[in-house]
PyMOL CGO cylinders between C-alpha atoms (Angstrom):
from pymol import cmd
from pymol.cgo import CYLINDER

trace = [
    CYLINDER, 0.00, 0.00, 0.00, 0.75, 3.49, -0.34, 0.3, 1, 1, 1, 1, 1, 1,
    CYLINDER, 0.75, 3.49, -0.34, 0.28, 7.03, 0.52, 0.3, 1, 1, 1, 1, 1, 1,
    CYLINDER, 0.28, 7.03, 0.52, -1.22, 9.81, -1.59, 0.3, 1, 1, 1, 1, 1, 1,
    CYLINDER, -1.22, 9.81, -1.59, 2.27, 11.68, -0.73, 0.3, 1, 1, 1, 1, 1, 1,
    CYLINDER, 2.27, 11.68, -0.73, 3.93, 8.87, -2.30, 0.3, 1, 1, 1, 1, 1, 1,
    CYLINDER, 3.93, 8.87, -2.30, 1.64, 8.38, -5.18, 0.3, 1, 1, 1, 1, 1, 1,
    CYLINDER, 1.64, 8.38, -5.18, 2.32, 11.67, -6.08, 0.3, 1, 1, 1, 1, 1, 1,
    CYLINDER, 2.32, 11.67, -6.08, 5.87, 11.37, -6.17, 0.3, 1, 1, 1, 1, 1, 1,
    CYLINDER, 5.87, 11.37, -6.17, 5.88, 8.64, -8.42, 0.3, 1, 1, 1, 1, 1, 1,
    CYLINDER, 5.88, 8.64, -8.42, 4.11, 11.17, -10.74, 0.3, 1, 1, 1, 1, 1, 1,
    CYLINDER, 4.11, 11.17, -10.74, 6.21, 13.92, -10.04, 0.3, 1, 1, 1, 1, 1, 1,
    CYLINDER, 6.21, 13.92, -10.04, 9.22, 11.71, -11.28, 0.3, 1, 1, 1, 1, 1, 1,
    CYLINDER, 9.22, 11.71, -11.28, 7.18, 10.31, -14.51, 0.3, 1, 1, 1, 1, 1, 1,
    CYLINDER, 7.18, 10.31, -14.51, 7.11, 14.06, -15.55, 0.3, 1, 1, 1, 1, 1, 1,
    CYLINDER, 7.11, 14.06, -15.55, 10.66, 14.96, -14.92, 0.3, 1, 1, 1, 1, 1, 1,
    CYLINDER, 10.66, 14.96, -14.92, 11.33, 12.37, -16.88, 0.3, 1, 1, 1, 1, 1, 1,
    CYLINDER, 11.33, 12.37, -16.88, 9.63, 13.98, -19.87, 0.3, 1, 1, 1, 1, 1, 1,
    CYLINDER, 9.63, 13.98, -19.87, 11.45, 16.76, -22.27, 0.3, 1, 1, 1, 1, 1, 1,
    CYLINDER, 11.45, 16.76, -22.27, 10.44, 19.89, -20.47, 0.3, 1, 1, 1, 1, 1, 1,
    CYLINDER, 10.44, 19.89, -20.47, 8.76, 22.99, -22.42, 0.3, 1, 1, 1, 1, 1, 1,
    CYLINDER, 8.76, 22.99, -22.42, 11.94, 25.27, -22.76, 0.3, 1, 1, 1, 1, 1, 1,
    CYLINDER, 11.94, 25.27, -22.76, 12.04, 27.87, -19.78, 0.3, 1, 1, 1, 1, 1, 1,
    CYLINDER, 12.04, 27.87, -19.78, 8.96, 26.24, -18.11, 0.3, 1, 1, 1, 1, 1, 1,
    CYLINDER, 8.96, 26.24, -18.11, 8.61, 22.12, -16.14, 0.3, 1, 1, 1, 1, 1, 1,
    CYLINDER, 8.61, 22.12, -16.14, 5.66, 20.33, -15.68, 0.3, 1, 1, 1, 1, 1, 1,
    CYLINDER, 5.66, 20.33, -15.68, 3.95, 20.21, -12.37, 0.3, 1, 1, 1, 1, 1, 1,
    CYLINDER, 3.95, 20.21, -12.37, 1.16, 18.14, -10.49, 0.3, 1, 1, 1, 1, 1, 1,
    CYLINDER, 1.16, 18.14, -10.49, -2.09, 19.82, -10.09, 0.3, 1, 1, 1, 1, 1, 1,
    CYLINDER, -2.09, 19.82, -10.09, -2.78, 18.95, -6.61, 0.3, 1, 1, 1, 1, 1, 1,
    CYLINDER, -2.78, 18.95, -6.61, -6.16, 21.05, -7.22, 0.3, 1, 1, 1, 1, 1, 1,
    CYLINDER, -6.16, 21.05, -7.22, -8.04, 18.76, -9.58, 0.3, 1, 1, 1, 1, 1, 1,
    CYLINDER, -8.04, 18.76, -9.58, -6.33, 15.18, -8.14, 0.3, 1, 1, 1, 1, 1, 1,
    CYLINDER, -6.33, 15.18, -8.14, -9.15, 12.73, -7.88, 0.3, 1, 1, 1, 1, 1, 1,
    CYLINDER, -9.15, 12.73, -7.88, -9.11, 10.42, -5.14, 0.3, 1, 1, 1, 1, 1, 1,
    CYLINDER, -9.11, 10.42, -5.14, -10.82, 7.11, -4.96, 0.3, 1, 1, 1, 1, 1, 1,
    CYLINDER, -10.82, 7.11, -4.96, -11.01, 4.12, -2.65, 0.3, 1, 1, 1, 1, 1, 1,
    CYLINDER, -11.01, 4.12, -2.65, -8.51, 1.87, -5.33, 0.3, 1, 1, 1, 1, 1, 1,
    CYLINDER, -8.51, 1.87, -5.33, -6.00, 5.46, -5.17, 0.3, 1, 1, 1, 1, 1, 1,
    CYLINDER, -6.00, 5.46, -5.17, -5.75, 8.16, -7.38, 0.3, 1, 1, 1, 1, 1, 1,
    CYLINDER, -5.75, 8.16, -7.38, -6.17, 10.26, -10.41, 0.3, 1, 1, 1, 1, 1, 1,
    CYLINDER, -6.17, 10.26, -10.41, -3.10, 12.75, -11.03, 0.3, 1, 1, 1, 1, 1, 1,
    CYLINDER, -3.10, 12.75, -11.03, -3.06, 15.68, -13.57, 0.3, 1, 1, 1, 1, 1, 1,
    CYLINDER, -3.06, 15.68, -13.57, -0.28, 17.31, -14.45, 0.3, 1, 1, 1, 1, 1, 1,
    CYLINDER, -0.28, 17.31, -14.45, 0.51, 20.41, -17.05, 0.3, 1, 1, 1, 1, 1, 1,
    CYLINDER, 0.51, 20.41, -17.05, 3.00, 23.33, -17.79, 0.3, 1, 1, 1, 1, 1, 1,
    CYLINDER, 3.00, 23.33, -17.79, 3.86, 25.39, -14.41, 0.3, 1, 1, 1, 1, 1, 1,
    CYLINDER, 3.86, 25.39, -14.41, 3.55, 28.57, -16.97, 0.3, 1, 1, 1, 1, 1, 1,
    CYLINDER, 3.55, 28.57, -16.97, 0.83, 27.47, -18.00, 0.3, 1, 1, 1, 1, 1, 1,
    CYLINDER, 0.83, 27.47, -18.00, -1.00, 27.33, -14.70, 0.3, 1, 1, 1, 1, 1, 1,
    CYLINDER, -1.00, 27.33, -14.70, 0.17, 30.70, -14.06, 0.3, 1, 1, 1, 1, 1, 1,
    CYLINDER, 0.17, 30.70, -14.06, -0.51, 32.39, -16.82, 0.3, 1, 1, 1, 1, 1, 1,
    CYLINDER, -0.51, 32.39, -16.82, -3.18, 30.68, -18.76, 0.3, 1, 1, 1, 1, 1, 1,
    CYLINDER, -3.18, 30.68, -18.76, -1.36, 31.92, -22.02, 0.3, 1, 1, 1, 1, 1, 1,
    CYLINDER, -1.36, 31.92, -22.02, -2.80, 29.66, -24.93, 0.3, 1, 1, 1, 1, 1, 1,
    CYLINDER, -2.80, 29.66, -24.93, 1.53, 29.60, -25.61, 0.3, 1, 1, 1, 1, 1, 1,
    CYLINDER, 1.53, 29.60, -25.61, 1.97, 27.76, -22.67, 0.3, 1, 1, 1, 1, 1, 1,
    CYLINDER, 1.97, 27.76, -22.67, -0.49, 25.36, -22.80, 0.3, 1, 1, 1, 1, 1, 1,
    CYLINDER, -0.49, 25.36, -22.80, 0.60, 21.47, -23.13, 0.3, 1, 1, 1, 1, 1, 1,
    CYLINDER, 0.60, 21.47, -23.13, -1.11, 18.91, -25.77, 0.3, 1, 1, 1, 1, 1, 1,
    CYLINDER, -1.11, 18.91, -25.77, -1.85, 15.72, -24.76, 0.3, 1, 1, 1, 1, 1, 1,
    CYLINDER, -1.85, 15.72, -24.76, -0.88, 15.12, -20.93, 0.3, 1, 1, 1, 1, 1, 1,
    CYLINDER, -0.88, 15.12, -20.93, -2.77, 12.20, -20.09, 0.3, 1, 1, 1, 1, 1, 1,
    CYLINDER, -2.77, 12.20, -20.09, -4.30, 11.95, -16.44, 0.3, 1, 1, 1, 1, 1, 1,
    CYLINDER, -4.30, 11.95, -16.44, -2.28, 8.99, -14.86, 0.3, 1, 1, 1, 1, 1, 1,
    CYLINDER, -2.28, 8.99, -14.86, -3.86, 7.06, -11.90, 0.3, 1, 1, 1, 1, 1, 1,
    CYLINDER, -3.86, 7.06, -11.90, -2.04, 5.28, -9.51, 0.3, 1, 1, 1, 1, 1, 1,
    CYLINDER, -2.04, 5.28, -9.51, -2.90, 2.04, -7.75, 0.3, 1, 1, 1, 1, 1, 1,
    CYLINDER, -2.90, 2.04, -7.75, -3.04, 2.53, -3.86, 0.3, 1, 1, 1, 1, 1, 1,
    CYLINDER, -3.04, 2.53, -3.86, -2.78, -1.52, -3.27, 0.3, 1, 1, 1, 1, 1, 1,
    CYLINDER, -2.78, -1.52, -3.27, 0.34, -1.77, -5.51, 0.3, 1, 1, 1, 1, 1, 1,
    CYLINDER, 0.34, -1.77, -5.51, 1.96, 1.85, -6.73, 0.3, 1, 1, 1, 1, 1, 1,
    CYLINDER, 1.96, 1.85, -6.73, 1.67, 1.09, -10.57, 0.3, 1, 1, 1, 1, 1, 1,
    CYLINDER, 1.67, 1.09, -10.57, 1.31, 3.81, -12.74, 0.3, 1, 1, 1, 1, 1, 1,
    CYLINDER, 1.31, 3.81, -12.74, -1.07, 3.90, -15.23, 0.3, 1, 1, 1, 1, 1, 1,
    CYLINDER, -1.07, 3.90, -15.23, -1.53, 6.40, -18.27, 0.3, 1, 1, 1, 1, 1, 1,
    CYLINDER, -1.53, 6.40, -18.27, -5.43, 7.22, -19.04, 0.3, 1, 1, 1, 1, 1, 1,
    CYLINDER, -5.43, 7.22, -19.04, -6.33, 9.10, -21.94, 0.3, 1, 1, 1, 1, 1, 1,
    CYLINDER, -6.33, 9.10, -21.94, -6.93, 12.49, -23.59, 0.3, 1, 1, 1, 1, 1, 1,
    CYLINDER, -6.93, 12.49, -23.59, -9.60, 11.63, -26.28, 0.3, 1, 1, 1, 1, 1, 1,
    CYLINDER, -9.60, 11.63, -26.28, -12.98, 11.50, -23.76, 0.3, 1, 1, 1, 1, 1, 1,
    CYLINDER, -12.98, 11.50, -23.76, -13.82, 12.93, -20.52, 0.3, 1, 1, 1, 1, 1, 1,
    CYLINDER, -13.82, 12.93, -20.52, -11.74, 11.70, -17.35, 0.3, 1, 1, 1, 1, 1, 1,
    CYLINDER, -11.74, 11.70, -17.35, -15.11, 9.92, -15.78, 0.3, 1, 1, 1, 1, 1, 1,
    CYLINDER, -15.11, 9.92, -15.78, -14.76, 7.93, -18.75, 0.3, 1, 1, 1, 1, 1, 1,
    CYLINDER, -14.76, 7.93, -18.75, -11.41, 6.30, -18.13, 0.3, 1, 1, 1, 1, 1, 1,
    CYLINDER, -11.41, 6.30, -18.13, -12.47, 6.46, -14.35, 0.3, 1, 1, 1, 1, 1, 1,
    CYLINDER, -12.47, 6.46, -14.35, -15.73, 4.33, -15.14, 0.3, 1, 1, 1, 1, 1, 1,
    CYLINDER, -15.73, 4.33, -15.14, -13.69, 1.85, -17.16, 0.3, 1, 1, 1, 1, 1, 1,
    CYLINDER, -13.69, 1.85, -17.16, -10.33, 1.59, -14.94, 0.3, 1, 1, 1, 1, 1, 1,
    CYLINDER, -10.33, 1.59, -14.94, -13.43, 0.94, -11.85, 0.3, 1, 1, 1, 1, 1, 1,
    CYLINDER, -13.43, 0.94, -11.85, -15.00, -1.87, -14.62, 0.3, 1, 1, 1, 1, 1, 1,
    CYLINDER, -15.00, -1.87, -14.62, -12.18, -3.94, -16.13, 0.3, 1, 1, 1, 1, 1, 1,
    CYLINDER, -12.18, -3.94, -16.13, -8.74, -2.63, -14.47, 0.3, 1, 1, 1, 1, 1, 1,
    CYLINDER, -8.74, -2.63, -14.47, -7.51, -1.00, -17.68, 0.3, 1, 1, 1, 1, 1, 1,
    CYLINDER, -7.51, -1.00, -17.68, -8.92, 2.89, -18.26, 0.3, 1, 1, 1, 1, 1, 1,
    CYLINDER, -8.92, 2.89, -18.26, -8.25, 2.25, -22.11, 0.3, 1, 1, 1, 1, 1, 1,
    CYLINDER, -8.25, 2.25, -22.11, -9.97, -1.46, -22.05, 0.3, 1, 1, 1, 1, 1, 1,
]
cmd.load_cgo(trace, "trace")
């Protein structure tokens, strides 16, 4: 098992791992993260971005990831439909993109 905190470190090194948007990094949006008995839904986007709201900032396709609280793995949802979607289906069969 473990802890939101730790959850959201996992994500927080996923997206370091990523080429970052010259002069900017991507952050966790603690705001919007979704939590649900089976863990967590993470979003994550420009820091600029969140600051500014300038369209120049703004970051095409960053997936929502949710993270397993019974075992820590790291799944990658979608961008093509509404979160609830990928929630509804990850809740149904395991896999958000089943």
């Amino acid at each position: 098992m473990i802890t939101e905190f730790e959850a959201k470190v996992k994500i927080e090194d996923e997206i370091a791992s990523y080429p970052q948007p010259e002069g900017d990094r991507y952050i966790v949006l603690d705001e919007s993260t979704i939590s649900r008995e089976w863990g967590w839904v993470f979003f994550y986007t420009s820091e600029m971005w969140h600051k500014t709201g300038e369209l120049s900032y703004a970051v095409a396709g960053n997936a929502p990831f949710i993270v397993e609280k019974s075992t820590g793995n790291v799944i990658v949802t979608g961008t093509a439909e509404p979160i609830e979607n990928y929630i509804k289906r990850y809740e149904a069969t395991g896999s958000p993109n089943a």
